[in-house]
Each structure stands twice: as C-alpha cells, then as structure tokens.
N, C-alpha and C positions, 0 to 999 in steps of 0.2 A: 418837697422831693424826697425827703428823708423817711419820712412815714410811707410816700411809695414802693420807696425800695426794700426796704422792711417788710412790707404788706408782700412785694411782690418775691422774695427770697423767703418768707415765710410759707407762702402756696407752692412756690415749687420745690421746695424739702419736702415740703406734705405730700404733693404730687409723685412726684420721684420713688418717697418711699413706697407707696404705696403701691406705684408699678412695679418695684422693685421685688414687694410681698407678694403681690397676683401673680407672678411668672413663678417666683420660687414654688409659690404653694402649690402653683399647678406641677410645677415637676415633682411635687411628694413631700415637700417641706410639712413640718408640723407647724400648722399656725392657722387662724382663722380669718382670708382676705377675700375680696368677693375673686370669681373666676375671671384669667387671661382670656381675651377675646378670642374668638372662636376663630376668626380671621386671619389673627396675627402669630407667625410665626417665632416660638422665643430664641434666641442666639443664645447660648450657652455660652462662648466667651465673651462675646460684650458682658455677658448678665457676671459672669466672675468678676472680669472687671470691675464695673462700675459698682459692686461688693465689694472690692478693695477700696474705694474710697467711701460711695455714701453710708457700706454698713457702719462704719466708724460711729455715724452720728447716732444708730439702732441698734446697741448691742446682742439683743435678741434676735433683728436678725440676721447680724454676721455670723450668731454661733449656729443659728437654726441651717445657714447656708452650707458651714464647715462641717456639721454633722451627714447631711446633704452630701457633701463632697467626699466625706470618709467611706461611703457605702458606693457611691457613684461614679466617684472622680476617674475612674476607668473612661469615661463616657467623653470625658475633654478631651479636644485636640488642641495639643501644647504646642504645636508648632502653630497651630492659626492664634491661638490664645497671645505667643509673641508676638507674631504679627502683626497684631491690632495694637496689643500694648507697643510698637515702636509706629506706629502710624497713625493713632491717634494719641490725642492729649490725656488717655481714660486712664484710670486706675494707679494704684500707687507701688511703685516696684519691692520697697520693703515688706509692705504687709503682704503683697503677692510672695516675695522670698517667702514670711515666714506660715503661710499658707500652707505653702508646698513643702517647708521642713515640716511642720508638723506631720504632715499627709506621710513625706517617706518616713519617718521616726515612729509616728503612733498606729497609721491605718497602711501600714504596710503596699506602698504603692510607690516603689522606686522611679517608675517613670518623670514624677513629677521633680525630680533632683533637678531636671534639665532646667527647672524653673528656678532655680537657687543659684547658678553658677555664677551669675552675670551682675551681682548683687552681692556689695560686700558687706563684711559684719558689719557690727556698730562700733562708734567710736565708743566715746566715755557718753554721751551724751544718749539718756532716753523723756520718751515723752510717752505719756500715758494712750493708749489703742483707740480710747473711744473717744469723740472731742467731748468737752460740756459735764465727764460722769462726775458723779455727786457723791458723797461719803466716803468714809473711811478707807484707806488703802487698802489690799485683799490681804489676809495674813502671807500669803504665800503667791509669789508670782510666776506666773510661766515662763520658764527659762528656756523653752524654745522662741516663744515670742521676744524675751528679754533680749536675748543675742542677737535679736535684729533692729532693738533700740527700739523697743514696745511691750509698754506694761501693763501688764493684764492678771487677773487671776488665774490660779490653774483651767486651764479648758476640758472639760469632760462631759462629752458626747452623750445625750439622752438616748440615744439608738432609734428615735421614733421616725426619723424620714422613710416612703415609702419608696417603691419602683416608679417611676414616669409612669403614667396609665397610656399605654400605646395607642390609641384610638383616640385621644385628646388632640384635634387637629396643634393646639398653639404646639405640642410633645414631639411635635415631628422628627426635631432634629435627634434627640433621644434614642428617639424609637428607631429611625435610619441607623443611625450610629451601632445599635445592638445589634441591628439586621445582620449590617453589610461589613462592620467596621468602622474605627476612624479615619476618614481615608475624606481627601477633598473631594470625593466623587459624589459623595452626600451635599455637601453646598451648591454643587454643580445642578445636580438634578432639583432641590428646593428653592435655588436661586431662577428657575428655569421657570420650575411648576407654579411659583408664587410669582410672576411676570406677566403681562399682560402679553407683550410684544417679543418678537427675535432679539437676540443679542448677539453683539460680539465678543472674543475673547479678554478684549480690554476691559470691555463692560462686569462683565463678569468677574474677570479678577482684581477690579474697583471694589464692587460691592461685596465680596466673599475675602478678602485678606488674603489671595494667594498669591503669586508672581505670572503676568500675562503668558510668560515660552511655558510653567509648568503648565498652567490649564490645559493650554494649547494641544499639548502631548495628548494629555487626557482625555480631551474632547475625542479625538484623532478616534483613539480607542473604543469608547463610549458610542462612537457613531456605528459600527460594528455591531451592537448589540438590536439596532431599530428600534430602539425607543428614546434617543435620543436624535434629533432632524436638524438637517443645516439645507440652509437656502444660500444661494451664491450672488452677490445683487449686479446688476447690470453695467457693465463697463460703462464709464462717459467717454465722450468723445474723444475729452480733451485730456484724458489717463496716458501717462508717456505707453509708450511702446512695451509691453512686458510686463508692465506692472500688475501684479494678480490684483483679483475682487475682492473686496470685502466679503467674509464667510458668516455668516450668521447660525443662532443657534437657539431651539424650541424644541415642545419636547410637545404630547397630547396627554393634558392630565388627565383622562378618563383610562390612561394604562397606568397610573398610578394611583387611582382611588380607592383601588383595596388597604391602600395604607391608612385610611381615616374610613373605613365603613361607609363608603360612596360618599363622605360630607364633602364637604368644598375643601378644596386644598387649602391652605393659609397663604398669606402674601407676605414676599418677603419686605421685612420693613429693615431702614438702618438702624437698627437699636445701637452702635456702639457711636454714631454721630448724635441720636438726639442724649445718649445719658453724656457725652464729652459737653453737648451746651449746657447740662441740667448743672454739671459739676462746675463750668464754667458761671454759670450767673450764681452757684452757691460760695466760690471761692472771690469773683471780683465784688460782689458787693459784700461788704463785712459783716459778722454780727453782731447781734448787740454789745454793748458795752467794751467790745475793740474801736481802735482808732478808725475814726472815719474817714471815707478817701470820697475827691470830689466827683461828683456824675459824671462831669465828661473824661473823666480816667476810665469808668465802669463801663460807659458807653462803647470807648473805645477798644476795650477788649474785648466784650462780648460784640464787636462788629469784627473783631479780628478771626474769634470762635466759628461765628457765620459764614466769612468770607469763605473759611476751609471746609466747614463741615456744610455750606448750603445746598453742592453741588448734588449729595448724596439726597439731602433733603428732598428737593427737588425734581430726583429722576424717580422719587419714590411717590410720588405725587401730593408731599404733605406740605414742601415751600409757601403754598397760597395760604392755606388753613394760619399764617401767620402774618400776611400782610404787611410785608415790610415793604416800603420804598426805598431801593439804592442809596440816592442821595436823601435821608429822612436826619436832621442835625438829632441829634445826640439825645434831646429831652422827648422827641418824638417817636425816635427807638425803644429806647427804656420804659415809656409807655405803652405802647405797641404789643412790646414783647408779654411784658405783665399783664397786658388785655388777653394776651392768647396763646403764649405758651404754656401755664397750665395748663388749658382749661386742652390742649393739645396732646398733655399726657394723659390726659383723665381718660378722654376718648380711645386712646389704643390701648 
C-alpha cells in the first residue's frame, strides 16, 4: 500500500504541475509546456489559486506566474478570486497576501491590497516559500515575502510574459475580461457558451463563485441585450398557487464565435474543484521521508475532498471518467483514484 500511495502522489504532482504549466503558458508565460486543450476553458482564479499552493513545490513556476501577474494582474477578478478562495479548500491565504503585496509595492497595482487585508502579518515564526528547496540560503531575502512568514530570495521579474493570444479558444476568459471588463458578466456568458443545456441561476452561480440574488440582477439585464435567452419551464400540477417557474438560461454560441475565429467555443470545466482534489491527495498522503499516516485516515479525507467537490465534478460530466463507487471501503478508493485521476488531468 505504501509504494501505491507514493506511486500514486508522485503522478499526480507530475500531473498537476504540468496542467498547471499548459494553462500558464498558454496565457503568455515564458516556459516550454505542450498546449491547453483547445476545448477547455482556463479560470484564471482557480489557476492563481491553486499557484498559491502547488507553485510552492516549482519555484520556476510560481515566479514565471508572478511575472505573469505583474504585467497582467489587471485581468483578475479579486472579488471572484475571494470567492473561491472562502468556498473551496484551494490555495494558501499567506502566499496569496504576499502575492498581492508584492503586486501593490513593486508592479504598481493597488487593486490587489484588497487581497492583503484579511490576512495578518507573521508572527516570529517563518518557513521557507518552496517545500523540498535544496542549498544554500539566498544571501538576501525578500522582505515582502518575509513579513508574511515566507522565505524566499529577492524576486525579480525577467519581464518575458506575453499578452493572452486572444483567438486562443482555452484565452477566453482573458480576452472577455480586456473586451468588456472585469465584471461577472463575463463568466455569465462563458459559463453559458461552454454548457451544453439551459441553466438556472443557482446553477450558474454554483459553478461561477458568484452569489445566486447578484447573478440574478444580471441575468435580468443581460436578457435586454438578445443574446442572452431564457426559457420558463412549465408549472406542475402540484406547484402551490403562485409559486413562479423555474427561469432558465442559454445563450446561441454562433453570436459568439467571433470571439475564437468561428473555432468551437471551450467548455466550461470546474478547474478550481479538480486542483482542491489534486492538493488534497498531495497534502493527505505524506511524502517521503515524513511521518507516515495510515490509509484509511487518507482514504477518509480524500472521500471527504469528493464528497464536496463531486457535485461540480459531475455536472461537468467528468465524475464517470473516475469510477468511483459510493460505498467502495477505503483500499478500493485509493486504488481507483490512482488508476484514474491522473491519467484525468493529463487529458484536459
């Protein structure tokens, strides 16, 4: 069992990172990864996120990311960025504070303070930014980092990140965001266009981090424009007296295809639920040469991981691609998962 778990926390680091490199680089990162599917749409705050933790393990490319972010970081939406970060398990609130101190102190981008407020200094106590780094300590450490209890070298930005290439289907959200703004009216309409079926407002603001009454407003507006469509679904019988219809909501991607040069729009995937499982089976099973904890402790988290994050899984249509059974005891799971949640990242 122990060689399993090892085998299977080693593939999905591998895994992880490497989706982690395909999205960045499709957004203009300097680095050399194969390309973000053509289909899948990238979140830019999951992808921050889940930068705050797994870059840790790649210091190349958290700083590749933060470079990225100095030229770009206009492009985040810091209020959905919180969002996620208080609704899922992702990303680490320190290294996100000193993310965004850097950003307002060095790349002159005040917005992101909002990201610092809610996150206090450090104590006395620091621990070094990257898990596992090797040699010597930096002469000199970064004292923006340092004040958030993370040591690191000085950080200084190679300037090499590009623009999002706007025609890059995965670039959508990007390329919206420069259009129109950052405004949730962009995850509305992507949430929409990358959909198979109508949705509802709950729906919608499940999978997009917003609050069901703001969308709602939104929608409202949006439907004004005709290119956003709502269907009304049909009273039952047995609906008390006055009760309104469920409102639904679709939109015809082919009034959006100038956005990607007639390609296929992208489909919206949960990326900030599969990187919370990817962090999850990297933090419950240990690594090497730390203290070992028993499987059915491991099993048990990463079914707690599931339990919360399946739902999203699932209406995305990726739940199967992992074949889990409900009731599956503990050594059945953990085998499972390691048969096919890599081999799950690889594919998107």
């Amino acid at each position: 069992m122990e060689t399993l778990l090892q085998d299977f926390r080693n593939r999905c680091q591998e895994s992880v990172l490497d989706l982690l490199w395909r999205q960045w680089c499709s957004l203009g990162v300097a680095g050399h990864g194969r390309p973000a599917h053509q289909d899948r749409l990238i979140d830019l705050e999951a992808l921050v996120l889940a930068t705050t933790s797994l870059g840790r393990l790649e210091p190349r490319l958290f700083d590749e990311a933060l470079d990225w972010l100095a030229s770009f970081g206009s492009l985040i939406n810091l209020q959905r960025l919180a969002n996620l970060h208080r609704s899922h398990p992702l990303g680490e609130s320190r290294v996100l504070a000193a993310i965004a101190d850097w950003l307002v102190k060095k790349a002159t981008q005040p917005r992101w303070k909002a990201m610092t407020k809610s996150v206090p200094k450090k104590g006395d106590v620091t621990e070094p930014l990257f898990s596992g780094s090797e040699g010597p300590a930096p002469a000199l450490f970064d004292e923006i980092f340092r004040a958030r209890g993370l040591e690191r070298g000085v950080f200084k930005p190679r300037g090499m990140s590009r623009a999002p290439q706007p025609l890059l289907p995965p670039n959508l959200m990007a390329s919206m965001r420069a259009l129109i703004g950052v405004s949730a009216r962009v995850e509305i309409i992507l949430f929409l266009a990358g959909s198979q079926t109508a949705s509802g407002p709950a729906e919608i603001a499940r999978a997009t981090g917003y609050a069901p009454r703001t969308l709602q407003a939104l929608l409202q507006e949006m439907l004004l424009s005709g290119h956003i469509l709502s269907q009304e679904a049909p009273a039952r019988k047995t609906s008390p007296p006055g009760r309104r219809s469920r409102v639904s909501y679709h939109l015809q991607p082919s009034d959006w295809s100038f956005l990607t040069a007639s390609k296929p729009l992208p489909r919206w995937t949960p990326w900030a639920s599969l990187f919370t499982v990817a962090c999850s089976v990297l933090t419950a099973i240990p690594s090497p040469g730390t203290r070992p904890v028993h499987s059915a402790v491991i099993s048990s988290r990463l079914r707690e991981t599931l339990a919360t994050e399946g739902p999203a899984l699932a209406a995305a249509g990726l739940l199967p691609a992992l074949d889990l059974r409900p009731d599956a005891p503990g050594v059945e799971l953990l085998q499972t998962l390691a048969d096919r949640f890599p081999a799950l990242l690889n594919s998107l």
